[in-house]
C-alpha positions in Angstrom: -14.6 26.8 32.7 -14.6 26.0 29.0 -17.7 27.9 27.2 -19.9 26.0 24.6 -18.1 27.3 21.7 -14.8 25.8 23.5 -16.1 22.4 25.2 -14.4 20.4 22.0 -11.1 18.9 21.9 -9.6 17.6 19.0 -6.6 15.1 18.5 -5.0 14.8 14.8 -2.2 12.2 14.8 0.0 12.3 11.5 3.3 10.8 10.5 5.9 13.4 9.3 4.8 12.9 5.5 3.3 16.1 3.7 1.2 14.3 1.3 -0.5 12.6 4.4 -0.6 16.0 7.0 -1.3 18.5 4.1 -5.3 17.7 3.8 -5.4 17.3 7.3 -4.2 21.2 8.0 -7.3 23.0 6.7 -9.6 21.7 8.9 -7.2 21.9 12.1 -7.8 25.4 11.4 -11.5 25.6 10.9 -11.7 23.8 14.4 -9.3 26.0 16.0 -10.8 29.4 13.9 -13.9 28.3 15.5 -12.7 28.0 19.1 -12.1 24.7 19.9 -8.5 23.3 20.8 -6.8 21.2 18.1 -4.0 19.2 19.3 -1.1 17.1 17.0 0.7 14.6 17.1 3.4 14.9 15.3 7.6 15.1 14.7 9.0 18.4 14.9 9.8 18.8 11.1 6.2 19.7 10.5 5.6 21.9 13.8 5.5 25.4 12.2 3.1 24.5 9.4 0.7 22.6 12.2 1.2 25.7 14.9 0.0 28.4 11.4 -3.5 26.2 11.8 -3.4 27.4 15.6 -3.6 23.8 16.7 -1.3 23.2 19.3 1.9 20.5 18.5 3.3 17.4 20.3 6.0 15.8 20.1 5.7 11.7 19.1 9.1 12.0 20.4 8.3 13.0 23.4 5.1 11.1 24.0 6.2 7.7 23.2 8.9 7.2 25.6 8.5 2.9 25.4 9.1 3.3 21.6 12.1 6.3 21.7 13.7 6.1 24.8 17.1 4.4 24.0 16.4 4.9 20.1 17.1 6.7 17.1 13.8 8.0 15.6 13.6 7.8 11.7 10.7 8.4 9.3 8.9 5.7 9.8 9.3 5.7 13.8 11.9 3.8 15.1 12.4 1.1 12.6 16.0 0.9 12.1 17.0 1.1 16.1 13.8 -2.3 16.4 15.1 -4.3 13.2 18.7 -4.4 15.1 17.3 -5.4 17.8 15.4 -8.2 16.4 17.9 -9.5 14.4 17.3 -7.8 10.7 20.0 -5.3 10.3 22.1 -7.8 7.8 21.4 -5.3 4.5 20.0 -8.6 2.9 16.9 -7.9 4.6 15.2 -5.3 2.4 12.9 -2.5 4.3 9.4 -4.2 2.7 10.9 -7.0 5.1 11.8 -5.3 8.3 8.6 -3.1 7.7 6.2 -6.2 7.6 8.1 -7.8 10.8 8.9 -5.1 13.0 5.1 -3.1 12.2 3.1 -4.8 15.2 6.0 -4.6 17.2 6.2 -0.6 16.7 2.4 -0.6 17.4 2.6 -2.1 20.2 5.1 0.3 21.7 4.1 3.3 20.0 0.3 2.3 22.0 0.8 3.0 25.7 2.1 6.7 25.2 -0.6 7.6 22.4 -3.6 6.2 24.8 -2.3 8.5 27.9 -1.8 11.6 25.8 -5.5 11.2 24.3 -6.7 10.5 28.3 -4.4 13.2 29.2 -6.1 16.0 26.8 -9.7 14.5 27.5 -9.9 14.6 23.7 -13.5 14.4 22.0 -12.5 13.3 18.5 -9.2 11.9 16.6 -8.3 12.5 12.6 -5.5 10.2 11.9 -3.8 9.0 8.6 -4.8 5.1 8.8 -2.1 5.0 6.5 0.9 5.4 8.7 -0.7 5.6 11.9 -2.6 2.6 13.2 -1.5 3.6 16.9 -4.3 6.2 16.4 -6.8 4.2 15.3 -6.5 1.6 17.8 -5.7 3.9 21.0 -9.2 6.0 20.3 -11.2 2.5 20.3 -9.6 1.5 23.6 -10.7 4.4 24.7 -13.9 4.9 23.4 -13.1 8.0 21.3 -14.5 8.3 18.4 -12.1 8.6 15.5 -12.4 9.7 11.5 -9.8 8.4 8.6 -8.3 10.5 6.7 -7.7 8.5 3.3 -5.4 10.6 1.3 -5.2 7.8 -1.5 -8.4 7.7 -4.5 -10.2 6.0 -1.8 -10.1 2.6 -0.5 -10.3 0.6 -4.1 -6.7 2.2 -4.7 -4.9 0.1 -1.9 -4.8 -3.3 -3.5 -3.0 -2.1 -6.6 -1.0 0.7 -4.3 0.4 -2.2 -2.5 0.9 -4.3 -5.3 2.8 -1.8 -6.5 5.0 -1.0 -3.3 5.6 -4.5 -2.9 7.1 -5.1 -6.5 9.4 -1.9 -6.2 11.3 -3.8 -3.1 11.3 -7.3 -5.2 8.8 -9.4 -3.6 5.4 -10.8 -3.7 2.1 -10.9 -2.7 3.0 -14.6 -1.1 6.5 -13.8 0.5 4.7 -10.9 2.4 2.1 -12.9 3.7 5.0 -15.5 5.2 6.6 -13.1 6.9 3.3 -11.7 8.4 2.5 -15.2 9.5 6.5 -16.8 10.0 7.9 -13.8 12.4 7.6 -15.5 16.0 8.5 -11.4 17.9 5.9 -10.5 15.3 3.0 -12.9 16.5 3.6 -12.5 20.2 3.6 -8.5 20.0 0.3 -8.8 18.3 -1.3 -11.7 20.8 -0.2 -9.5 23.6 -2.0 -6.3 22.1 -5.3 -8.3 21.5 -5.0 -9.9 25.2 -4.5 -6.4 26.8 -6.8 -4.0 24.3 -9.0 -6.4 23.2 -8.2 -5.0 19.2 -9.1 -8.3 17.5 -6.0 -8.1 15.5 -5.2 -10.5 12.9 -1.4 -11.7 11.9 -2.0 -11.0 8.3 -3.6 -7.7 8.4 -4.0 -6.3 4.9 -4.5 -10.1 3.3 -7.9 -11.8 3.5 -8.4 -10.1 1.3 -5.6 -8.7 0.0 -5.8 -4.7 0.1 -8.3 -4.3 3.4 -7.2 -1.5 5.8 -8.5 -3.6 8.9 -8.3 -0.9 11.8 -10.8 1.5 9.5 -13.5 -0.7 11.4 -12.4 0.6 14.7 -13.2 4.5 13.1 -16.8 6.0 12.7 -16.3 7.4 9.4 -13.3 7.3 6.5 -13.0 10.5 4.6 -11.5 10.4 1.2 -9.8 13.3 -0.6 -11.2 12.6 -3.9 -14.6 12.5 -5.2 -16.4 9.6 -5.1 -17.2 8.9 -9.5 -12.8 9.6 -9.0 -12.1 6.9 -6.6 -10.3 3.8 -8.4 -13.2 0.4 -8.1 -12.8 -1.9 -5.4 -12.5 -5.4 -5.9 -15.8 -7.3 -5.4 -14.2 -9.1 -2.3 -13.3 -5.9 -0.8 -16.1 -4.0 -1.1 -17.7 -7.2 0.0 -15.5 -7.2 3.3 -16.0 -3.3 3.8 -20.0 -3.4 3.5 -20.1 -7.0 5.8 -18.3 -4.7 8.4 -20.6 -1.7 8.0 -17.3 0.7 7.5 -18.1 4.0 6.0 -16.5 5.9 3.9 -17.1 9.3 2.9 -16.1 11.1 -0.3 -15.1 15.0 0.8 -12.8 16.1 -2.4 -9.5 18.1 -2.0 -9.4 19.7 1.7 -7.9 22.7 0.3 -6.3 26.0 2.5 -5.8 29.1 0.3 -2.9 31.6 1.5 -2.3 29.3 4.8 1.4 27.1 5.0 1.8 23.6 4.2 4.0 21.1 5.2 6.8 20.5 2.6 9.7 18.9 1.9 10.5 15.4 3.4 14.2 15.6 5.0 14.5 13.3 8.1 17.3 15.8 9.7 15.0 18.7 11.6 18.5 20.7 11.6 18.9 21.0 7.7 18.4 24.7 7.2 16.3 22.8 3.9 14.2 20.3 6.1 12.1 22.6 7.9 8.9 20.9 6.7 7.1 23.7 5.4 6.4 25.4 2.5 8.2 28.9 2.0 8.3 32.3 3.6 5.1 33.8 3.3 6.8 36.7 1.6 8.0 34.6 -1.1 4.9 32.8 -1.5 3.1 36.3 -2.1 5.4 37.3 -4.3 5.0 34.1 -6.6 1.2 34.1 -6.6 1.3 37.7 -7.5 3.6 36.9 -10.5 1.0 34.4 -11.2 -1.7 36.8 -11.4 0.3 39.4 -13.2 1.0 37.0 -16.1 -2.6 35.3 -16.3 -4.0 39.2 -16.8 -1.9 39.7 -19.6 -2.9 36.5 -21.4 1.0 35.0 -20.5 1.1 31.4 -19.8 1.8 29.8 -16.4 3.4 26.1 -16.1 4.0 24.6 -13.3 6.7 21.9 -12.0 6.8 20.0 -8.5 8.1 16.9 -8.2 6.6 16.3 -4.5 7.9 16.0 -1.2 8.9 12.1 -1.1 11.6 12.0 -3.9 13.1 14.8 -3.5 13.7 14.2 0.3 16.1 11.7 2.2 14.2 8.6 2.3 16.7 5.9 1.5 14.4 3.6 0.1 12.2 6.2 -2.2 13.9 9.0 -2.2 16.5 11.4 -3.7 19.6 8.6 -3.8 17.3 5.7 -3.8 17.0 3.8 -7.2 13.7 1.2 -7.7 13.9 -2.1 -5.7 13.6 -4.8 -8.7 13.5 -8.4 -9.3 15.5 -10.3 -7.2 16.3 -7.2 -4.9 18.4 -5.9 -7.5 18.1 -1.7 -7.5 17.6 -0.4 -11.0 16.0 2.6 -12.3 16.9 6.4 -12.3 17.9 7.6 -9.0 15.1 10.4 -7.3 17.8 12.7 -8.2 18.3 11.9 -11.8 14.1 11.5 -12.3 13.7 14.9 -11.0 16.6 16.9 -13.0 15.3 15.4 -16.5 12.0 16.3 -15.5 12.8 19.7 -14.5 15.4 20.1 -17.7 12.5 18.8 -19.8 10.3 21.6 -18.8 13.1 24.1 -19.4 13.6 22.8 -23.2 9.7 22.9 -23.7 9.4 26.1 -22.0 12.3 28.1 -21.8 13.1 31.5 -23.0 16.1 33.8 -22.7 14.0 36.8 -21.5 12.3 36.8 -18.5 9.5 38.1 -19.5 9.2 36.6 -22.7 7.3 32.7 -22.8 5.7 31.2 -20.5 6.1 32.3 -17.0 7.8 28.6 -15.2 7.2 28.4 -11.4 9.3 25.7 -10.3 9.3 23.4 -6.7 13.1 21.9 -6.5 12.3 20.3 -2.8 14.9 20.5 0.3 18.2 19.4 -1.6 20.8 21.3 -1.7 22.2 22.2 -5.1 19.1 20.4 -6.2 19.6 21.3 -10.3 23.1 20.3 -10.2 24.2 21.0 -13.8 20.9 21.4 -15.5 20.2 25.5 -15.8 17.3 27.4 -15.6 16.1 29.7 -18.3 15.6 33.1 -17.5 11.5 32.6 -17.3 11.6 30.4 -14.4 11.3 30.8 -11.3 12.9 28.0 -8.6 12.0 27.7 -5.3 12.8 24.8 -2.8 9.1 24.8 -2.3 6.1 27.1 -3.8 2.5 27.6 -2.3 1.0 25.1 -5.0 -2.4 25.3 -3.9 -2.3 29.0 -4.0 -0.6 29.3 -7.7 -2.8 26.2 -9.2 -5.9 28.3 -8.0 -4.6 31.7 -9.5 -4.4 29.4 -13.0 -1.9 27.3 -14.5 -2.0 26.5 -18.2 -0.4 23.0 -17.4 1.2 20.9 -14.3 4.1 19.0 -14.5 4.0 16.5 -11.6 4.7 13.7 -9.8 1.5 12.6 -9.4 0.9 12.1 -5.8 -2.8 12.0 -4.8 -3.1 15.2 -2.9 -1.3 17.1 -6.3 -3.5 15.0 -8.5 -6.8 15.8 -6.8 -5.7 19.9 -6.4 -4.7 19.7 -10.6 -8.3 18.2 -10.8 -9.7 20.8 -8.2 -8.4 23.4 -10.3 -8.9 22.5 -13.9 -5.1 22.4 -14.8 -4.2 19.5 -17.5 -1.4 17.5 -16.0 1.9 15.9 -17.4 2.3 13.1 -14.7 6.1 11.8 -14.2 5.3 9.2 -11.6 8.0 8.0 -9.0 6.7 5.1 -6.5 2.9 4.3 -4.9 -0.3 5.8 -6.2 1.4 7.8 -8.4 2.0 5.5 -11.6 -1.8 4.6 -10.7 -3.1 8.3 -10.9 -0.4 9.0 -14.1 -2.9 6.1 -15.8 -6.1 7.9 -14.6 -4.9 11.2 -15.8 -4.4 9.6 -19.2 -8.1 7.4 -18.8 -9.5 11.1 -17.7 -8.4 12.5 -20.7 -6.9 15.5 -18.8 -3.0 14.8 -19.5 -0.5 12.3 -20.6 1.8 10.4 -18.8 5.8 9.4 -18.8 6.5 6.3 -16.5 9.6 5.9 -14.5 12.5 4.3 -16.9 13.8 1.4 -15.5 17.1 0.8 -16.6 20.4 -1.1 -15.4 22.2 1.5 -13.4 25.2 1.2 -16.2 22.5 2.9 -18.6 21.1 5.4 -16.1 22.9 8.3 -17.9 21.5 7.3 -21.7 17.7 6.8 -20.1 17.6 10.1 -18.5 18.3 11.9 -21.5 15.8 10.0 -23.4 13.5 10.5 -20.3 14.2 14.2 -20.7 13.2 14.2 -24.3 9.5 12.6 -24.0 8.5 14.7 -20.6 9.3 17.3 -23.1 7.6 16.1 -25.7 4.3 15.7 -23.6 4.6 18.8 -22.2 4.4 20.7 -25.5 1.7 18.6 -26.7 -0.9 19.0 -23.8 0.0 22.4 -23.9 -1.2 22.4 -28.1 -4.4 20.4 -27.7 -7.2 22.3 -26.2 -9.2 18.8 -25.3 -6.9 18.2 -22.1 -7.5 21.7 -20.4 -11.4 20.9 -21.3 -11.3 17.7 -19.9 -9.7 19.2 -17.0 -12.7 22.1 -16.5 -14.9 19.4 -16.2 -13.8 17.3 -13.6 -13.1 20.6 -11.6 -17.0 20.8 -12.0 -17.7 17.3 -10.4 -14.6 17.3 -7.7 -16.2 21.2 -6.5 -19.3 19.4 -5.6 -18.0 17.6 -3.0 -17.9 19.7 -0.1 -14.7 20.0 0.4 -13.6 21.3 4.2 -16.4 22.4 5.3 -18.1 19.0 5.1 -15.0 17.4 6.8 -15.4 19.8 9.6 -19.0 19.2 10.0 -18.6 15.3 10.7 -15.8 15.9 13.4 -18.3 18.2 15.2 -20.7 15.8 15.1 -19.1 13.3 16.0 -17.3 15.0 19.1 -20.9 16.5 20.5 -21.7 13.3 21.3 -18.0 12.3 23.0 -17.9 15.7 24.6 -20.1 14.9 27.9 -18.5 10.8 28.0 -15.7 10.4 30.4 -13.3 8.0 29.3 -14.6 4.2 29.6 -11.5 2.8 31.2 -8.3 4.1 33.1 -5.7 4.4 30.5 -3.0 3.3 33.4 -3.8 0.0 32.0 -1.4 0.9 29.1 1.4 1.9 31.1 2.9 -1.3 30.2 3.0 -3.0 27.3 6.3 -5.3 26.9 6.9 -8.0 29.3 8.2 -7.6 32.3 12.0 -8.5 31.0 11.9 -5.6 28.7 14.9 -5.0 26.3 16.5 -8.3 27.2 13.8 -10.0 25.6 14.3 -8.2 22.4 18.0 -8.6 22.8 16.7 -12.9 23.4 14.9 -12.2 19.6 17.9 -10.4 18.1 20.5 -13.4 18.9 17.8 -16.2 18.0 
């Protein structure tokens, strides 16, 4: 019999994406610290950094059979097995276009196994990322658990312009993604099938109407965002009037920080790589770099740190370490991952570097999972390179300056911290937080060249040449690090973990004596009765 301090059990559902688990991981571990069972669902890549938190990990693998069973998992579920299946595996079809078609199908196959592990645990709460997990979402409402967002974007004004932005780097528009939600025939009946059965009150154009709305964040008590709130980008008067006519809350909880605990890192899809274990470094290396830290900031050295993140450095094909920009007319152009990262990195060796390893400033270096991830650029003798560092740990032992990609969960920790930032944005949020460091005053920005792939080589070098340029200079003008102290001052005020932890309690005292409203058997079937042959039906049509 479970005591009081144990009667709680949380579900966290993630996708295999650091910059979305990451925030996610500190309070797993103020749940479990506190006695209560903390359960994820997750891919194995990111099982050692969830099982340091003392939550407990499952398999998505394993719990979606109707999804996986017959095929291939990727990153974003199954997508390349279903677009084959449905008749989009020409290489015509761009992945902003198999994504948009085959997403309500996924859902609606991901559903059945996510609502019988939640009624299998008898879970009290779920945290999910209503970015890439809308199974989550949805499953908890059918079931009458109450559920919290965990927006790891700067809050919900960010997603119009994040989306705009996503949907140019494929080569479309606004318009051409609203006719494929609305033109997709598989598309409309997956979704008409989920309302009949769940009763979601799905719509066919889910983030139009207006453009930018995260629908399913109405089905979730409370939306937590990992900035603070005088930090979040504005909405747009139509979304903010769409979010206060549905009485969705969000809640403004700053960086979810975890001093001295692991991270998920890295983003390689193959769980064999001896690189693509998903999680940051041995502990003993991360001691010994945090200590080197500290050793240099008490004799008045300078620190400078370089990551890159976790999404361009890994294997995605579309955003990743091969992958050039999507342009107009579906034409790739732009530097590769690969050749964005090495001038960034060789940038911060020609600012920084020194012969003598103790001599300059000291460089701590992330290179991500690839192997042979320099390739011909050296490092000077003051840096140190690691596939992946314990950044929250060596920002909070103090950093002079950042050199980063951007992301939102680096950009909030710089900010957290009081580090002035050189932003070197890849894809997403992150050309949108390299503005607001520059509006912020607390760094400068150098956006992505975009180039015809016949004058890669020649932009890469010139790329190389004004990342180094910026570095030196935020590094010379004292009114970046002061603008940097201050928002650390109004981002520490915003209660951080402990204030994330509170609301799940909360919420999950009054869950904890509920028994589930309805038998989750009813989701033991979700596809017609024909099954695969009707996809095959689609696939042929």
């Amino acid at each position: 019999m479970k005591t009081a301090q144990q009667q709680h059990v949380f579900a966290f559902i993630f996708p295999m994406a650091s910059g979305h688990i990451n925030p996610s991981l500190p309070v797993a571990r103020a749940l479990a610290s506190l006695g209560h069972e903390v359960h994820y669902l997750c891919r194995e890549q990111m099982r050692q950094a969830i099982e340091d938190t003392g939550a407990i990990f499952h398999s998505d693998i394993d719990v979606e059979t109707e999804l996986y069973d017959g095929r291939s998992p990727d990153l974003f579920g199954a997508l390349e097995s279903l677009r084959h299946e449905f008749g989009l595996g020409d290489e015509s079809v761009n992945f902003l276009e198999f994504m948009t078609k085959l997403k309500n199908i996924q859902l609606e196959l991901m559903l059945p196994g996510v609502i019988r592990w939640l009624g299998d645990l008898q879970a009290t709460a779920v945290m999910y990322c209503p970015l890439m997990n809308p199974e989550a979402s949805y499953a908890s409402k059918f079931l009458g658990i109450p559920s919290v967002a965990l927006l790891t974007i700067a809050g919900p004004g960010s997603c119009p312009r994040t989306f705009d932005e996503f949907i140019s780097m494929c080569g479309g528009s606004r318009e051409e993604v609203l006719e494929m939600c609305l033109s997709f025939q598989p598309k409309l009946e997956a979704t008409r099938r989920m309302n009949d059965r769940y009763g979601l009150g799905l719509s066919d154009a889910e983030m139009f109407q207006p453009f930018g709305k995260l629908e399913l964040l109405a089905k979730s008590a409370v939306t937590l965002v990992t900035t603070c709130e005088d930090l979040q980008d504005p909405m747009p008067a139509e979304l903010a009037a769409y979010y206060a006519g549905m009485a969705i809350k969000f809640e403004s909880v700053g960086p979810l920080l975890d001093e001295g605990a692991r991270r998920a890192a890295g983003h390689k899809f193959d769980a064999n790589s001896a690189d693509g274990t998903g999680v940051d470094a041995h502990p003993s290396n991360e001691s010994d770099i945090v200590a080197r830290v500290r050793a240099a900031r008490a004799v008045g050295r300078k620190v400078v740190a370089v990551s890159m993140g976790t999404v361009i450095t890994g294997d995605s094909p579309e955003v990743g370490w091969d992958a050039r920009p999507m342009g107009p007319g579906g034409v790739r152009r732009g530097l590769t991952g690969r050749e964005l990262c090495r001038a960034a990195w060789a940038a911060a060796f020609d600012a920084f570097g020194a012969e003598d390893a103790e001599a300059g400033p000291l460089l701590i270096v992330a290179l991500g999972p690839q192997p042979d991830a320099l390739g011909e650029v050296r490092p000077p003798a003051n840096a140190i390179c690691r596939p992946s560092i314990p950044q929250v740990d060596v920002l909070k032992a103090g950093v002079d300056l950042f050199l980063t990609h951007g992301g939102q969960n680096s950009f909030t920790e710089s900010l957290a911290s009081g580090a002035p930032v050189v932003v070197c944005p890849g894809f997403g949020d992150q050309p949108v937080n390299a503005r607001k460091a520059e509006a912020l005053g607390v760094g400068l920005q150098v956006p992505r060249p975009e180039p015809d792939e016949e004058q890669a080589a020649e932009a890469a070098a010139r790329y190389r040449a004004d990342v180094a340029e910026a570095l030196r200079r935020v590094v010379a003008e004292p009114a970046f690090a002061e603008a940097s102290q201050a928002c650390a001052t109004r981002v520490a005020s915003c209660g951080g973990v402990p204030r994330a932890v509170r609301v799940m309690l909360e919420l999950s005292a009054g869950a904890a004596e509920r028994p589930l409203p309805r038998e989750i058997e009813k989701a033991a079937v979700m596809v017609p009765a024909e099954g695969k042959a009707a996809n095959a039906r689609h696939a042929g049509a």
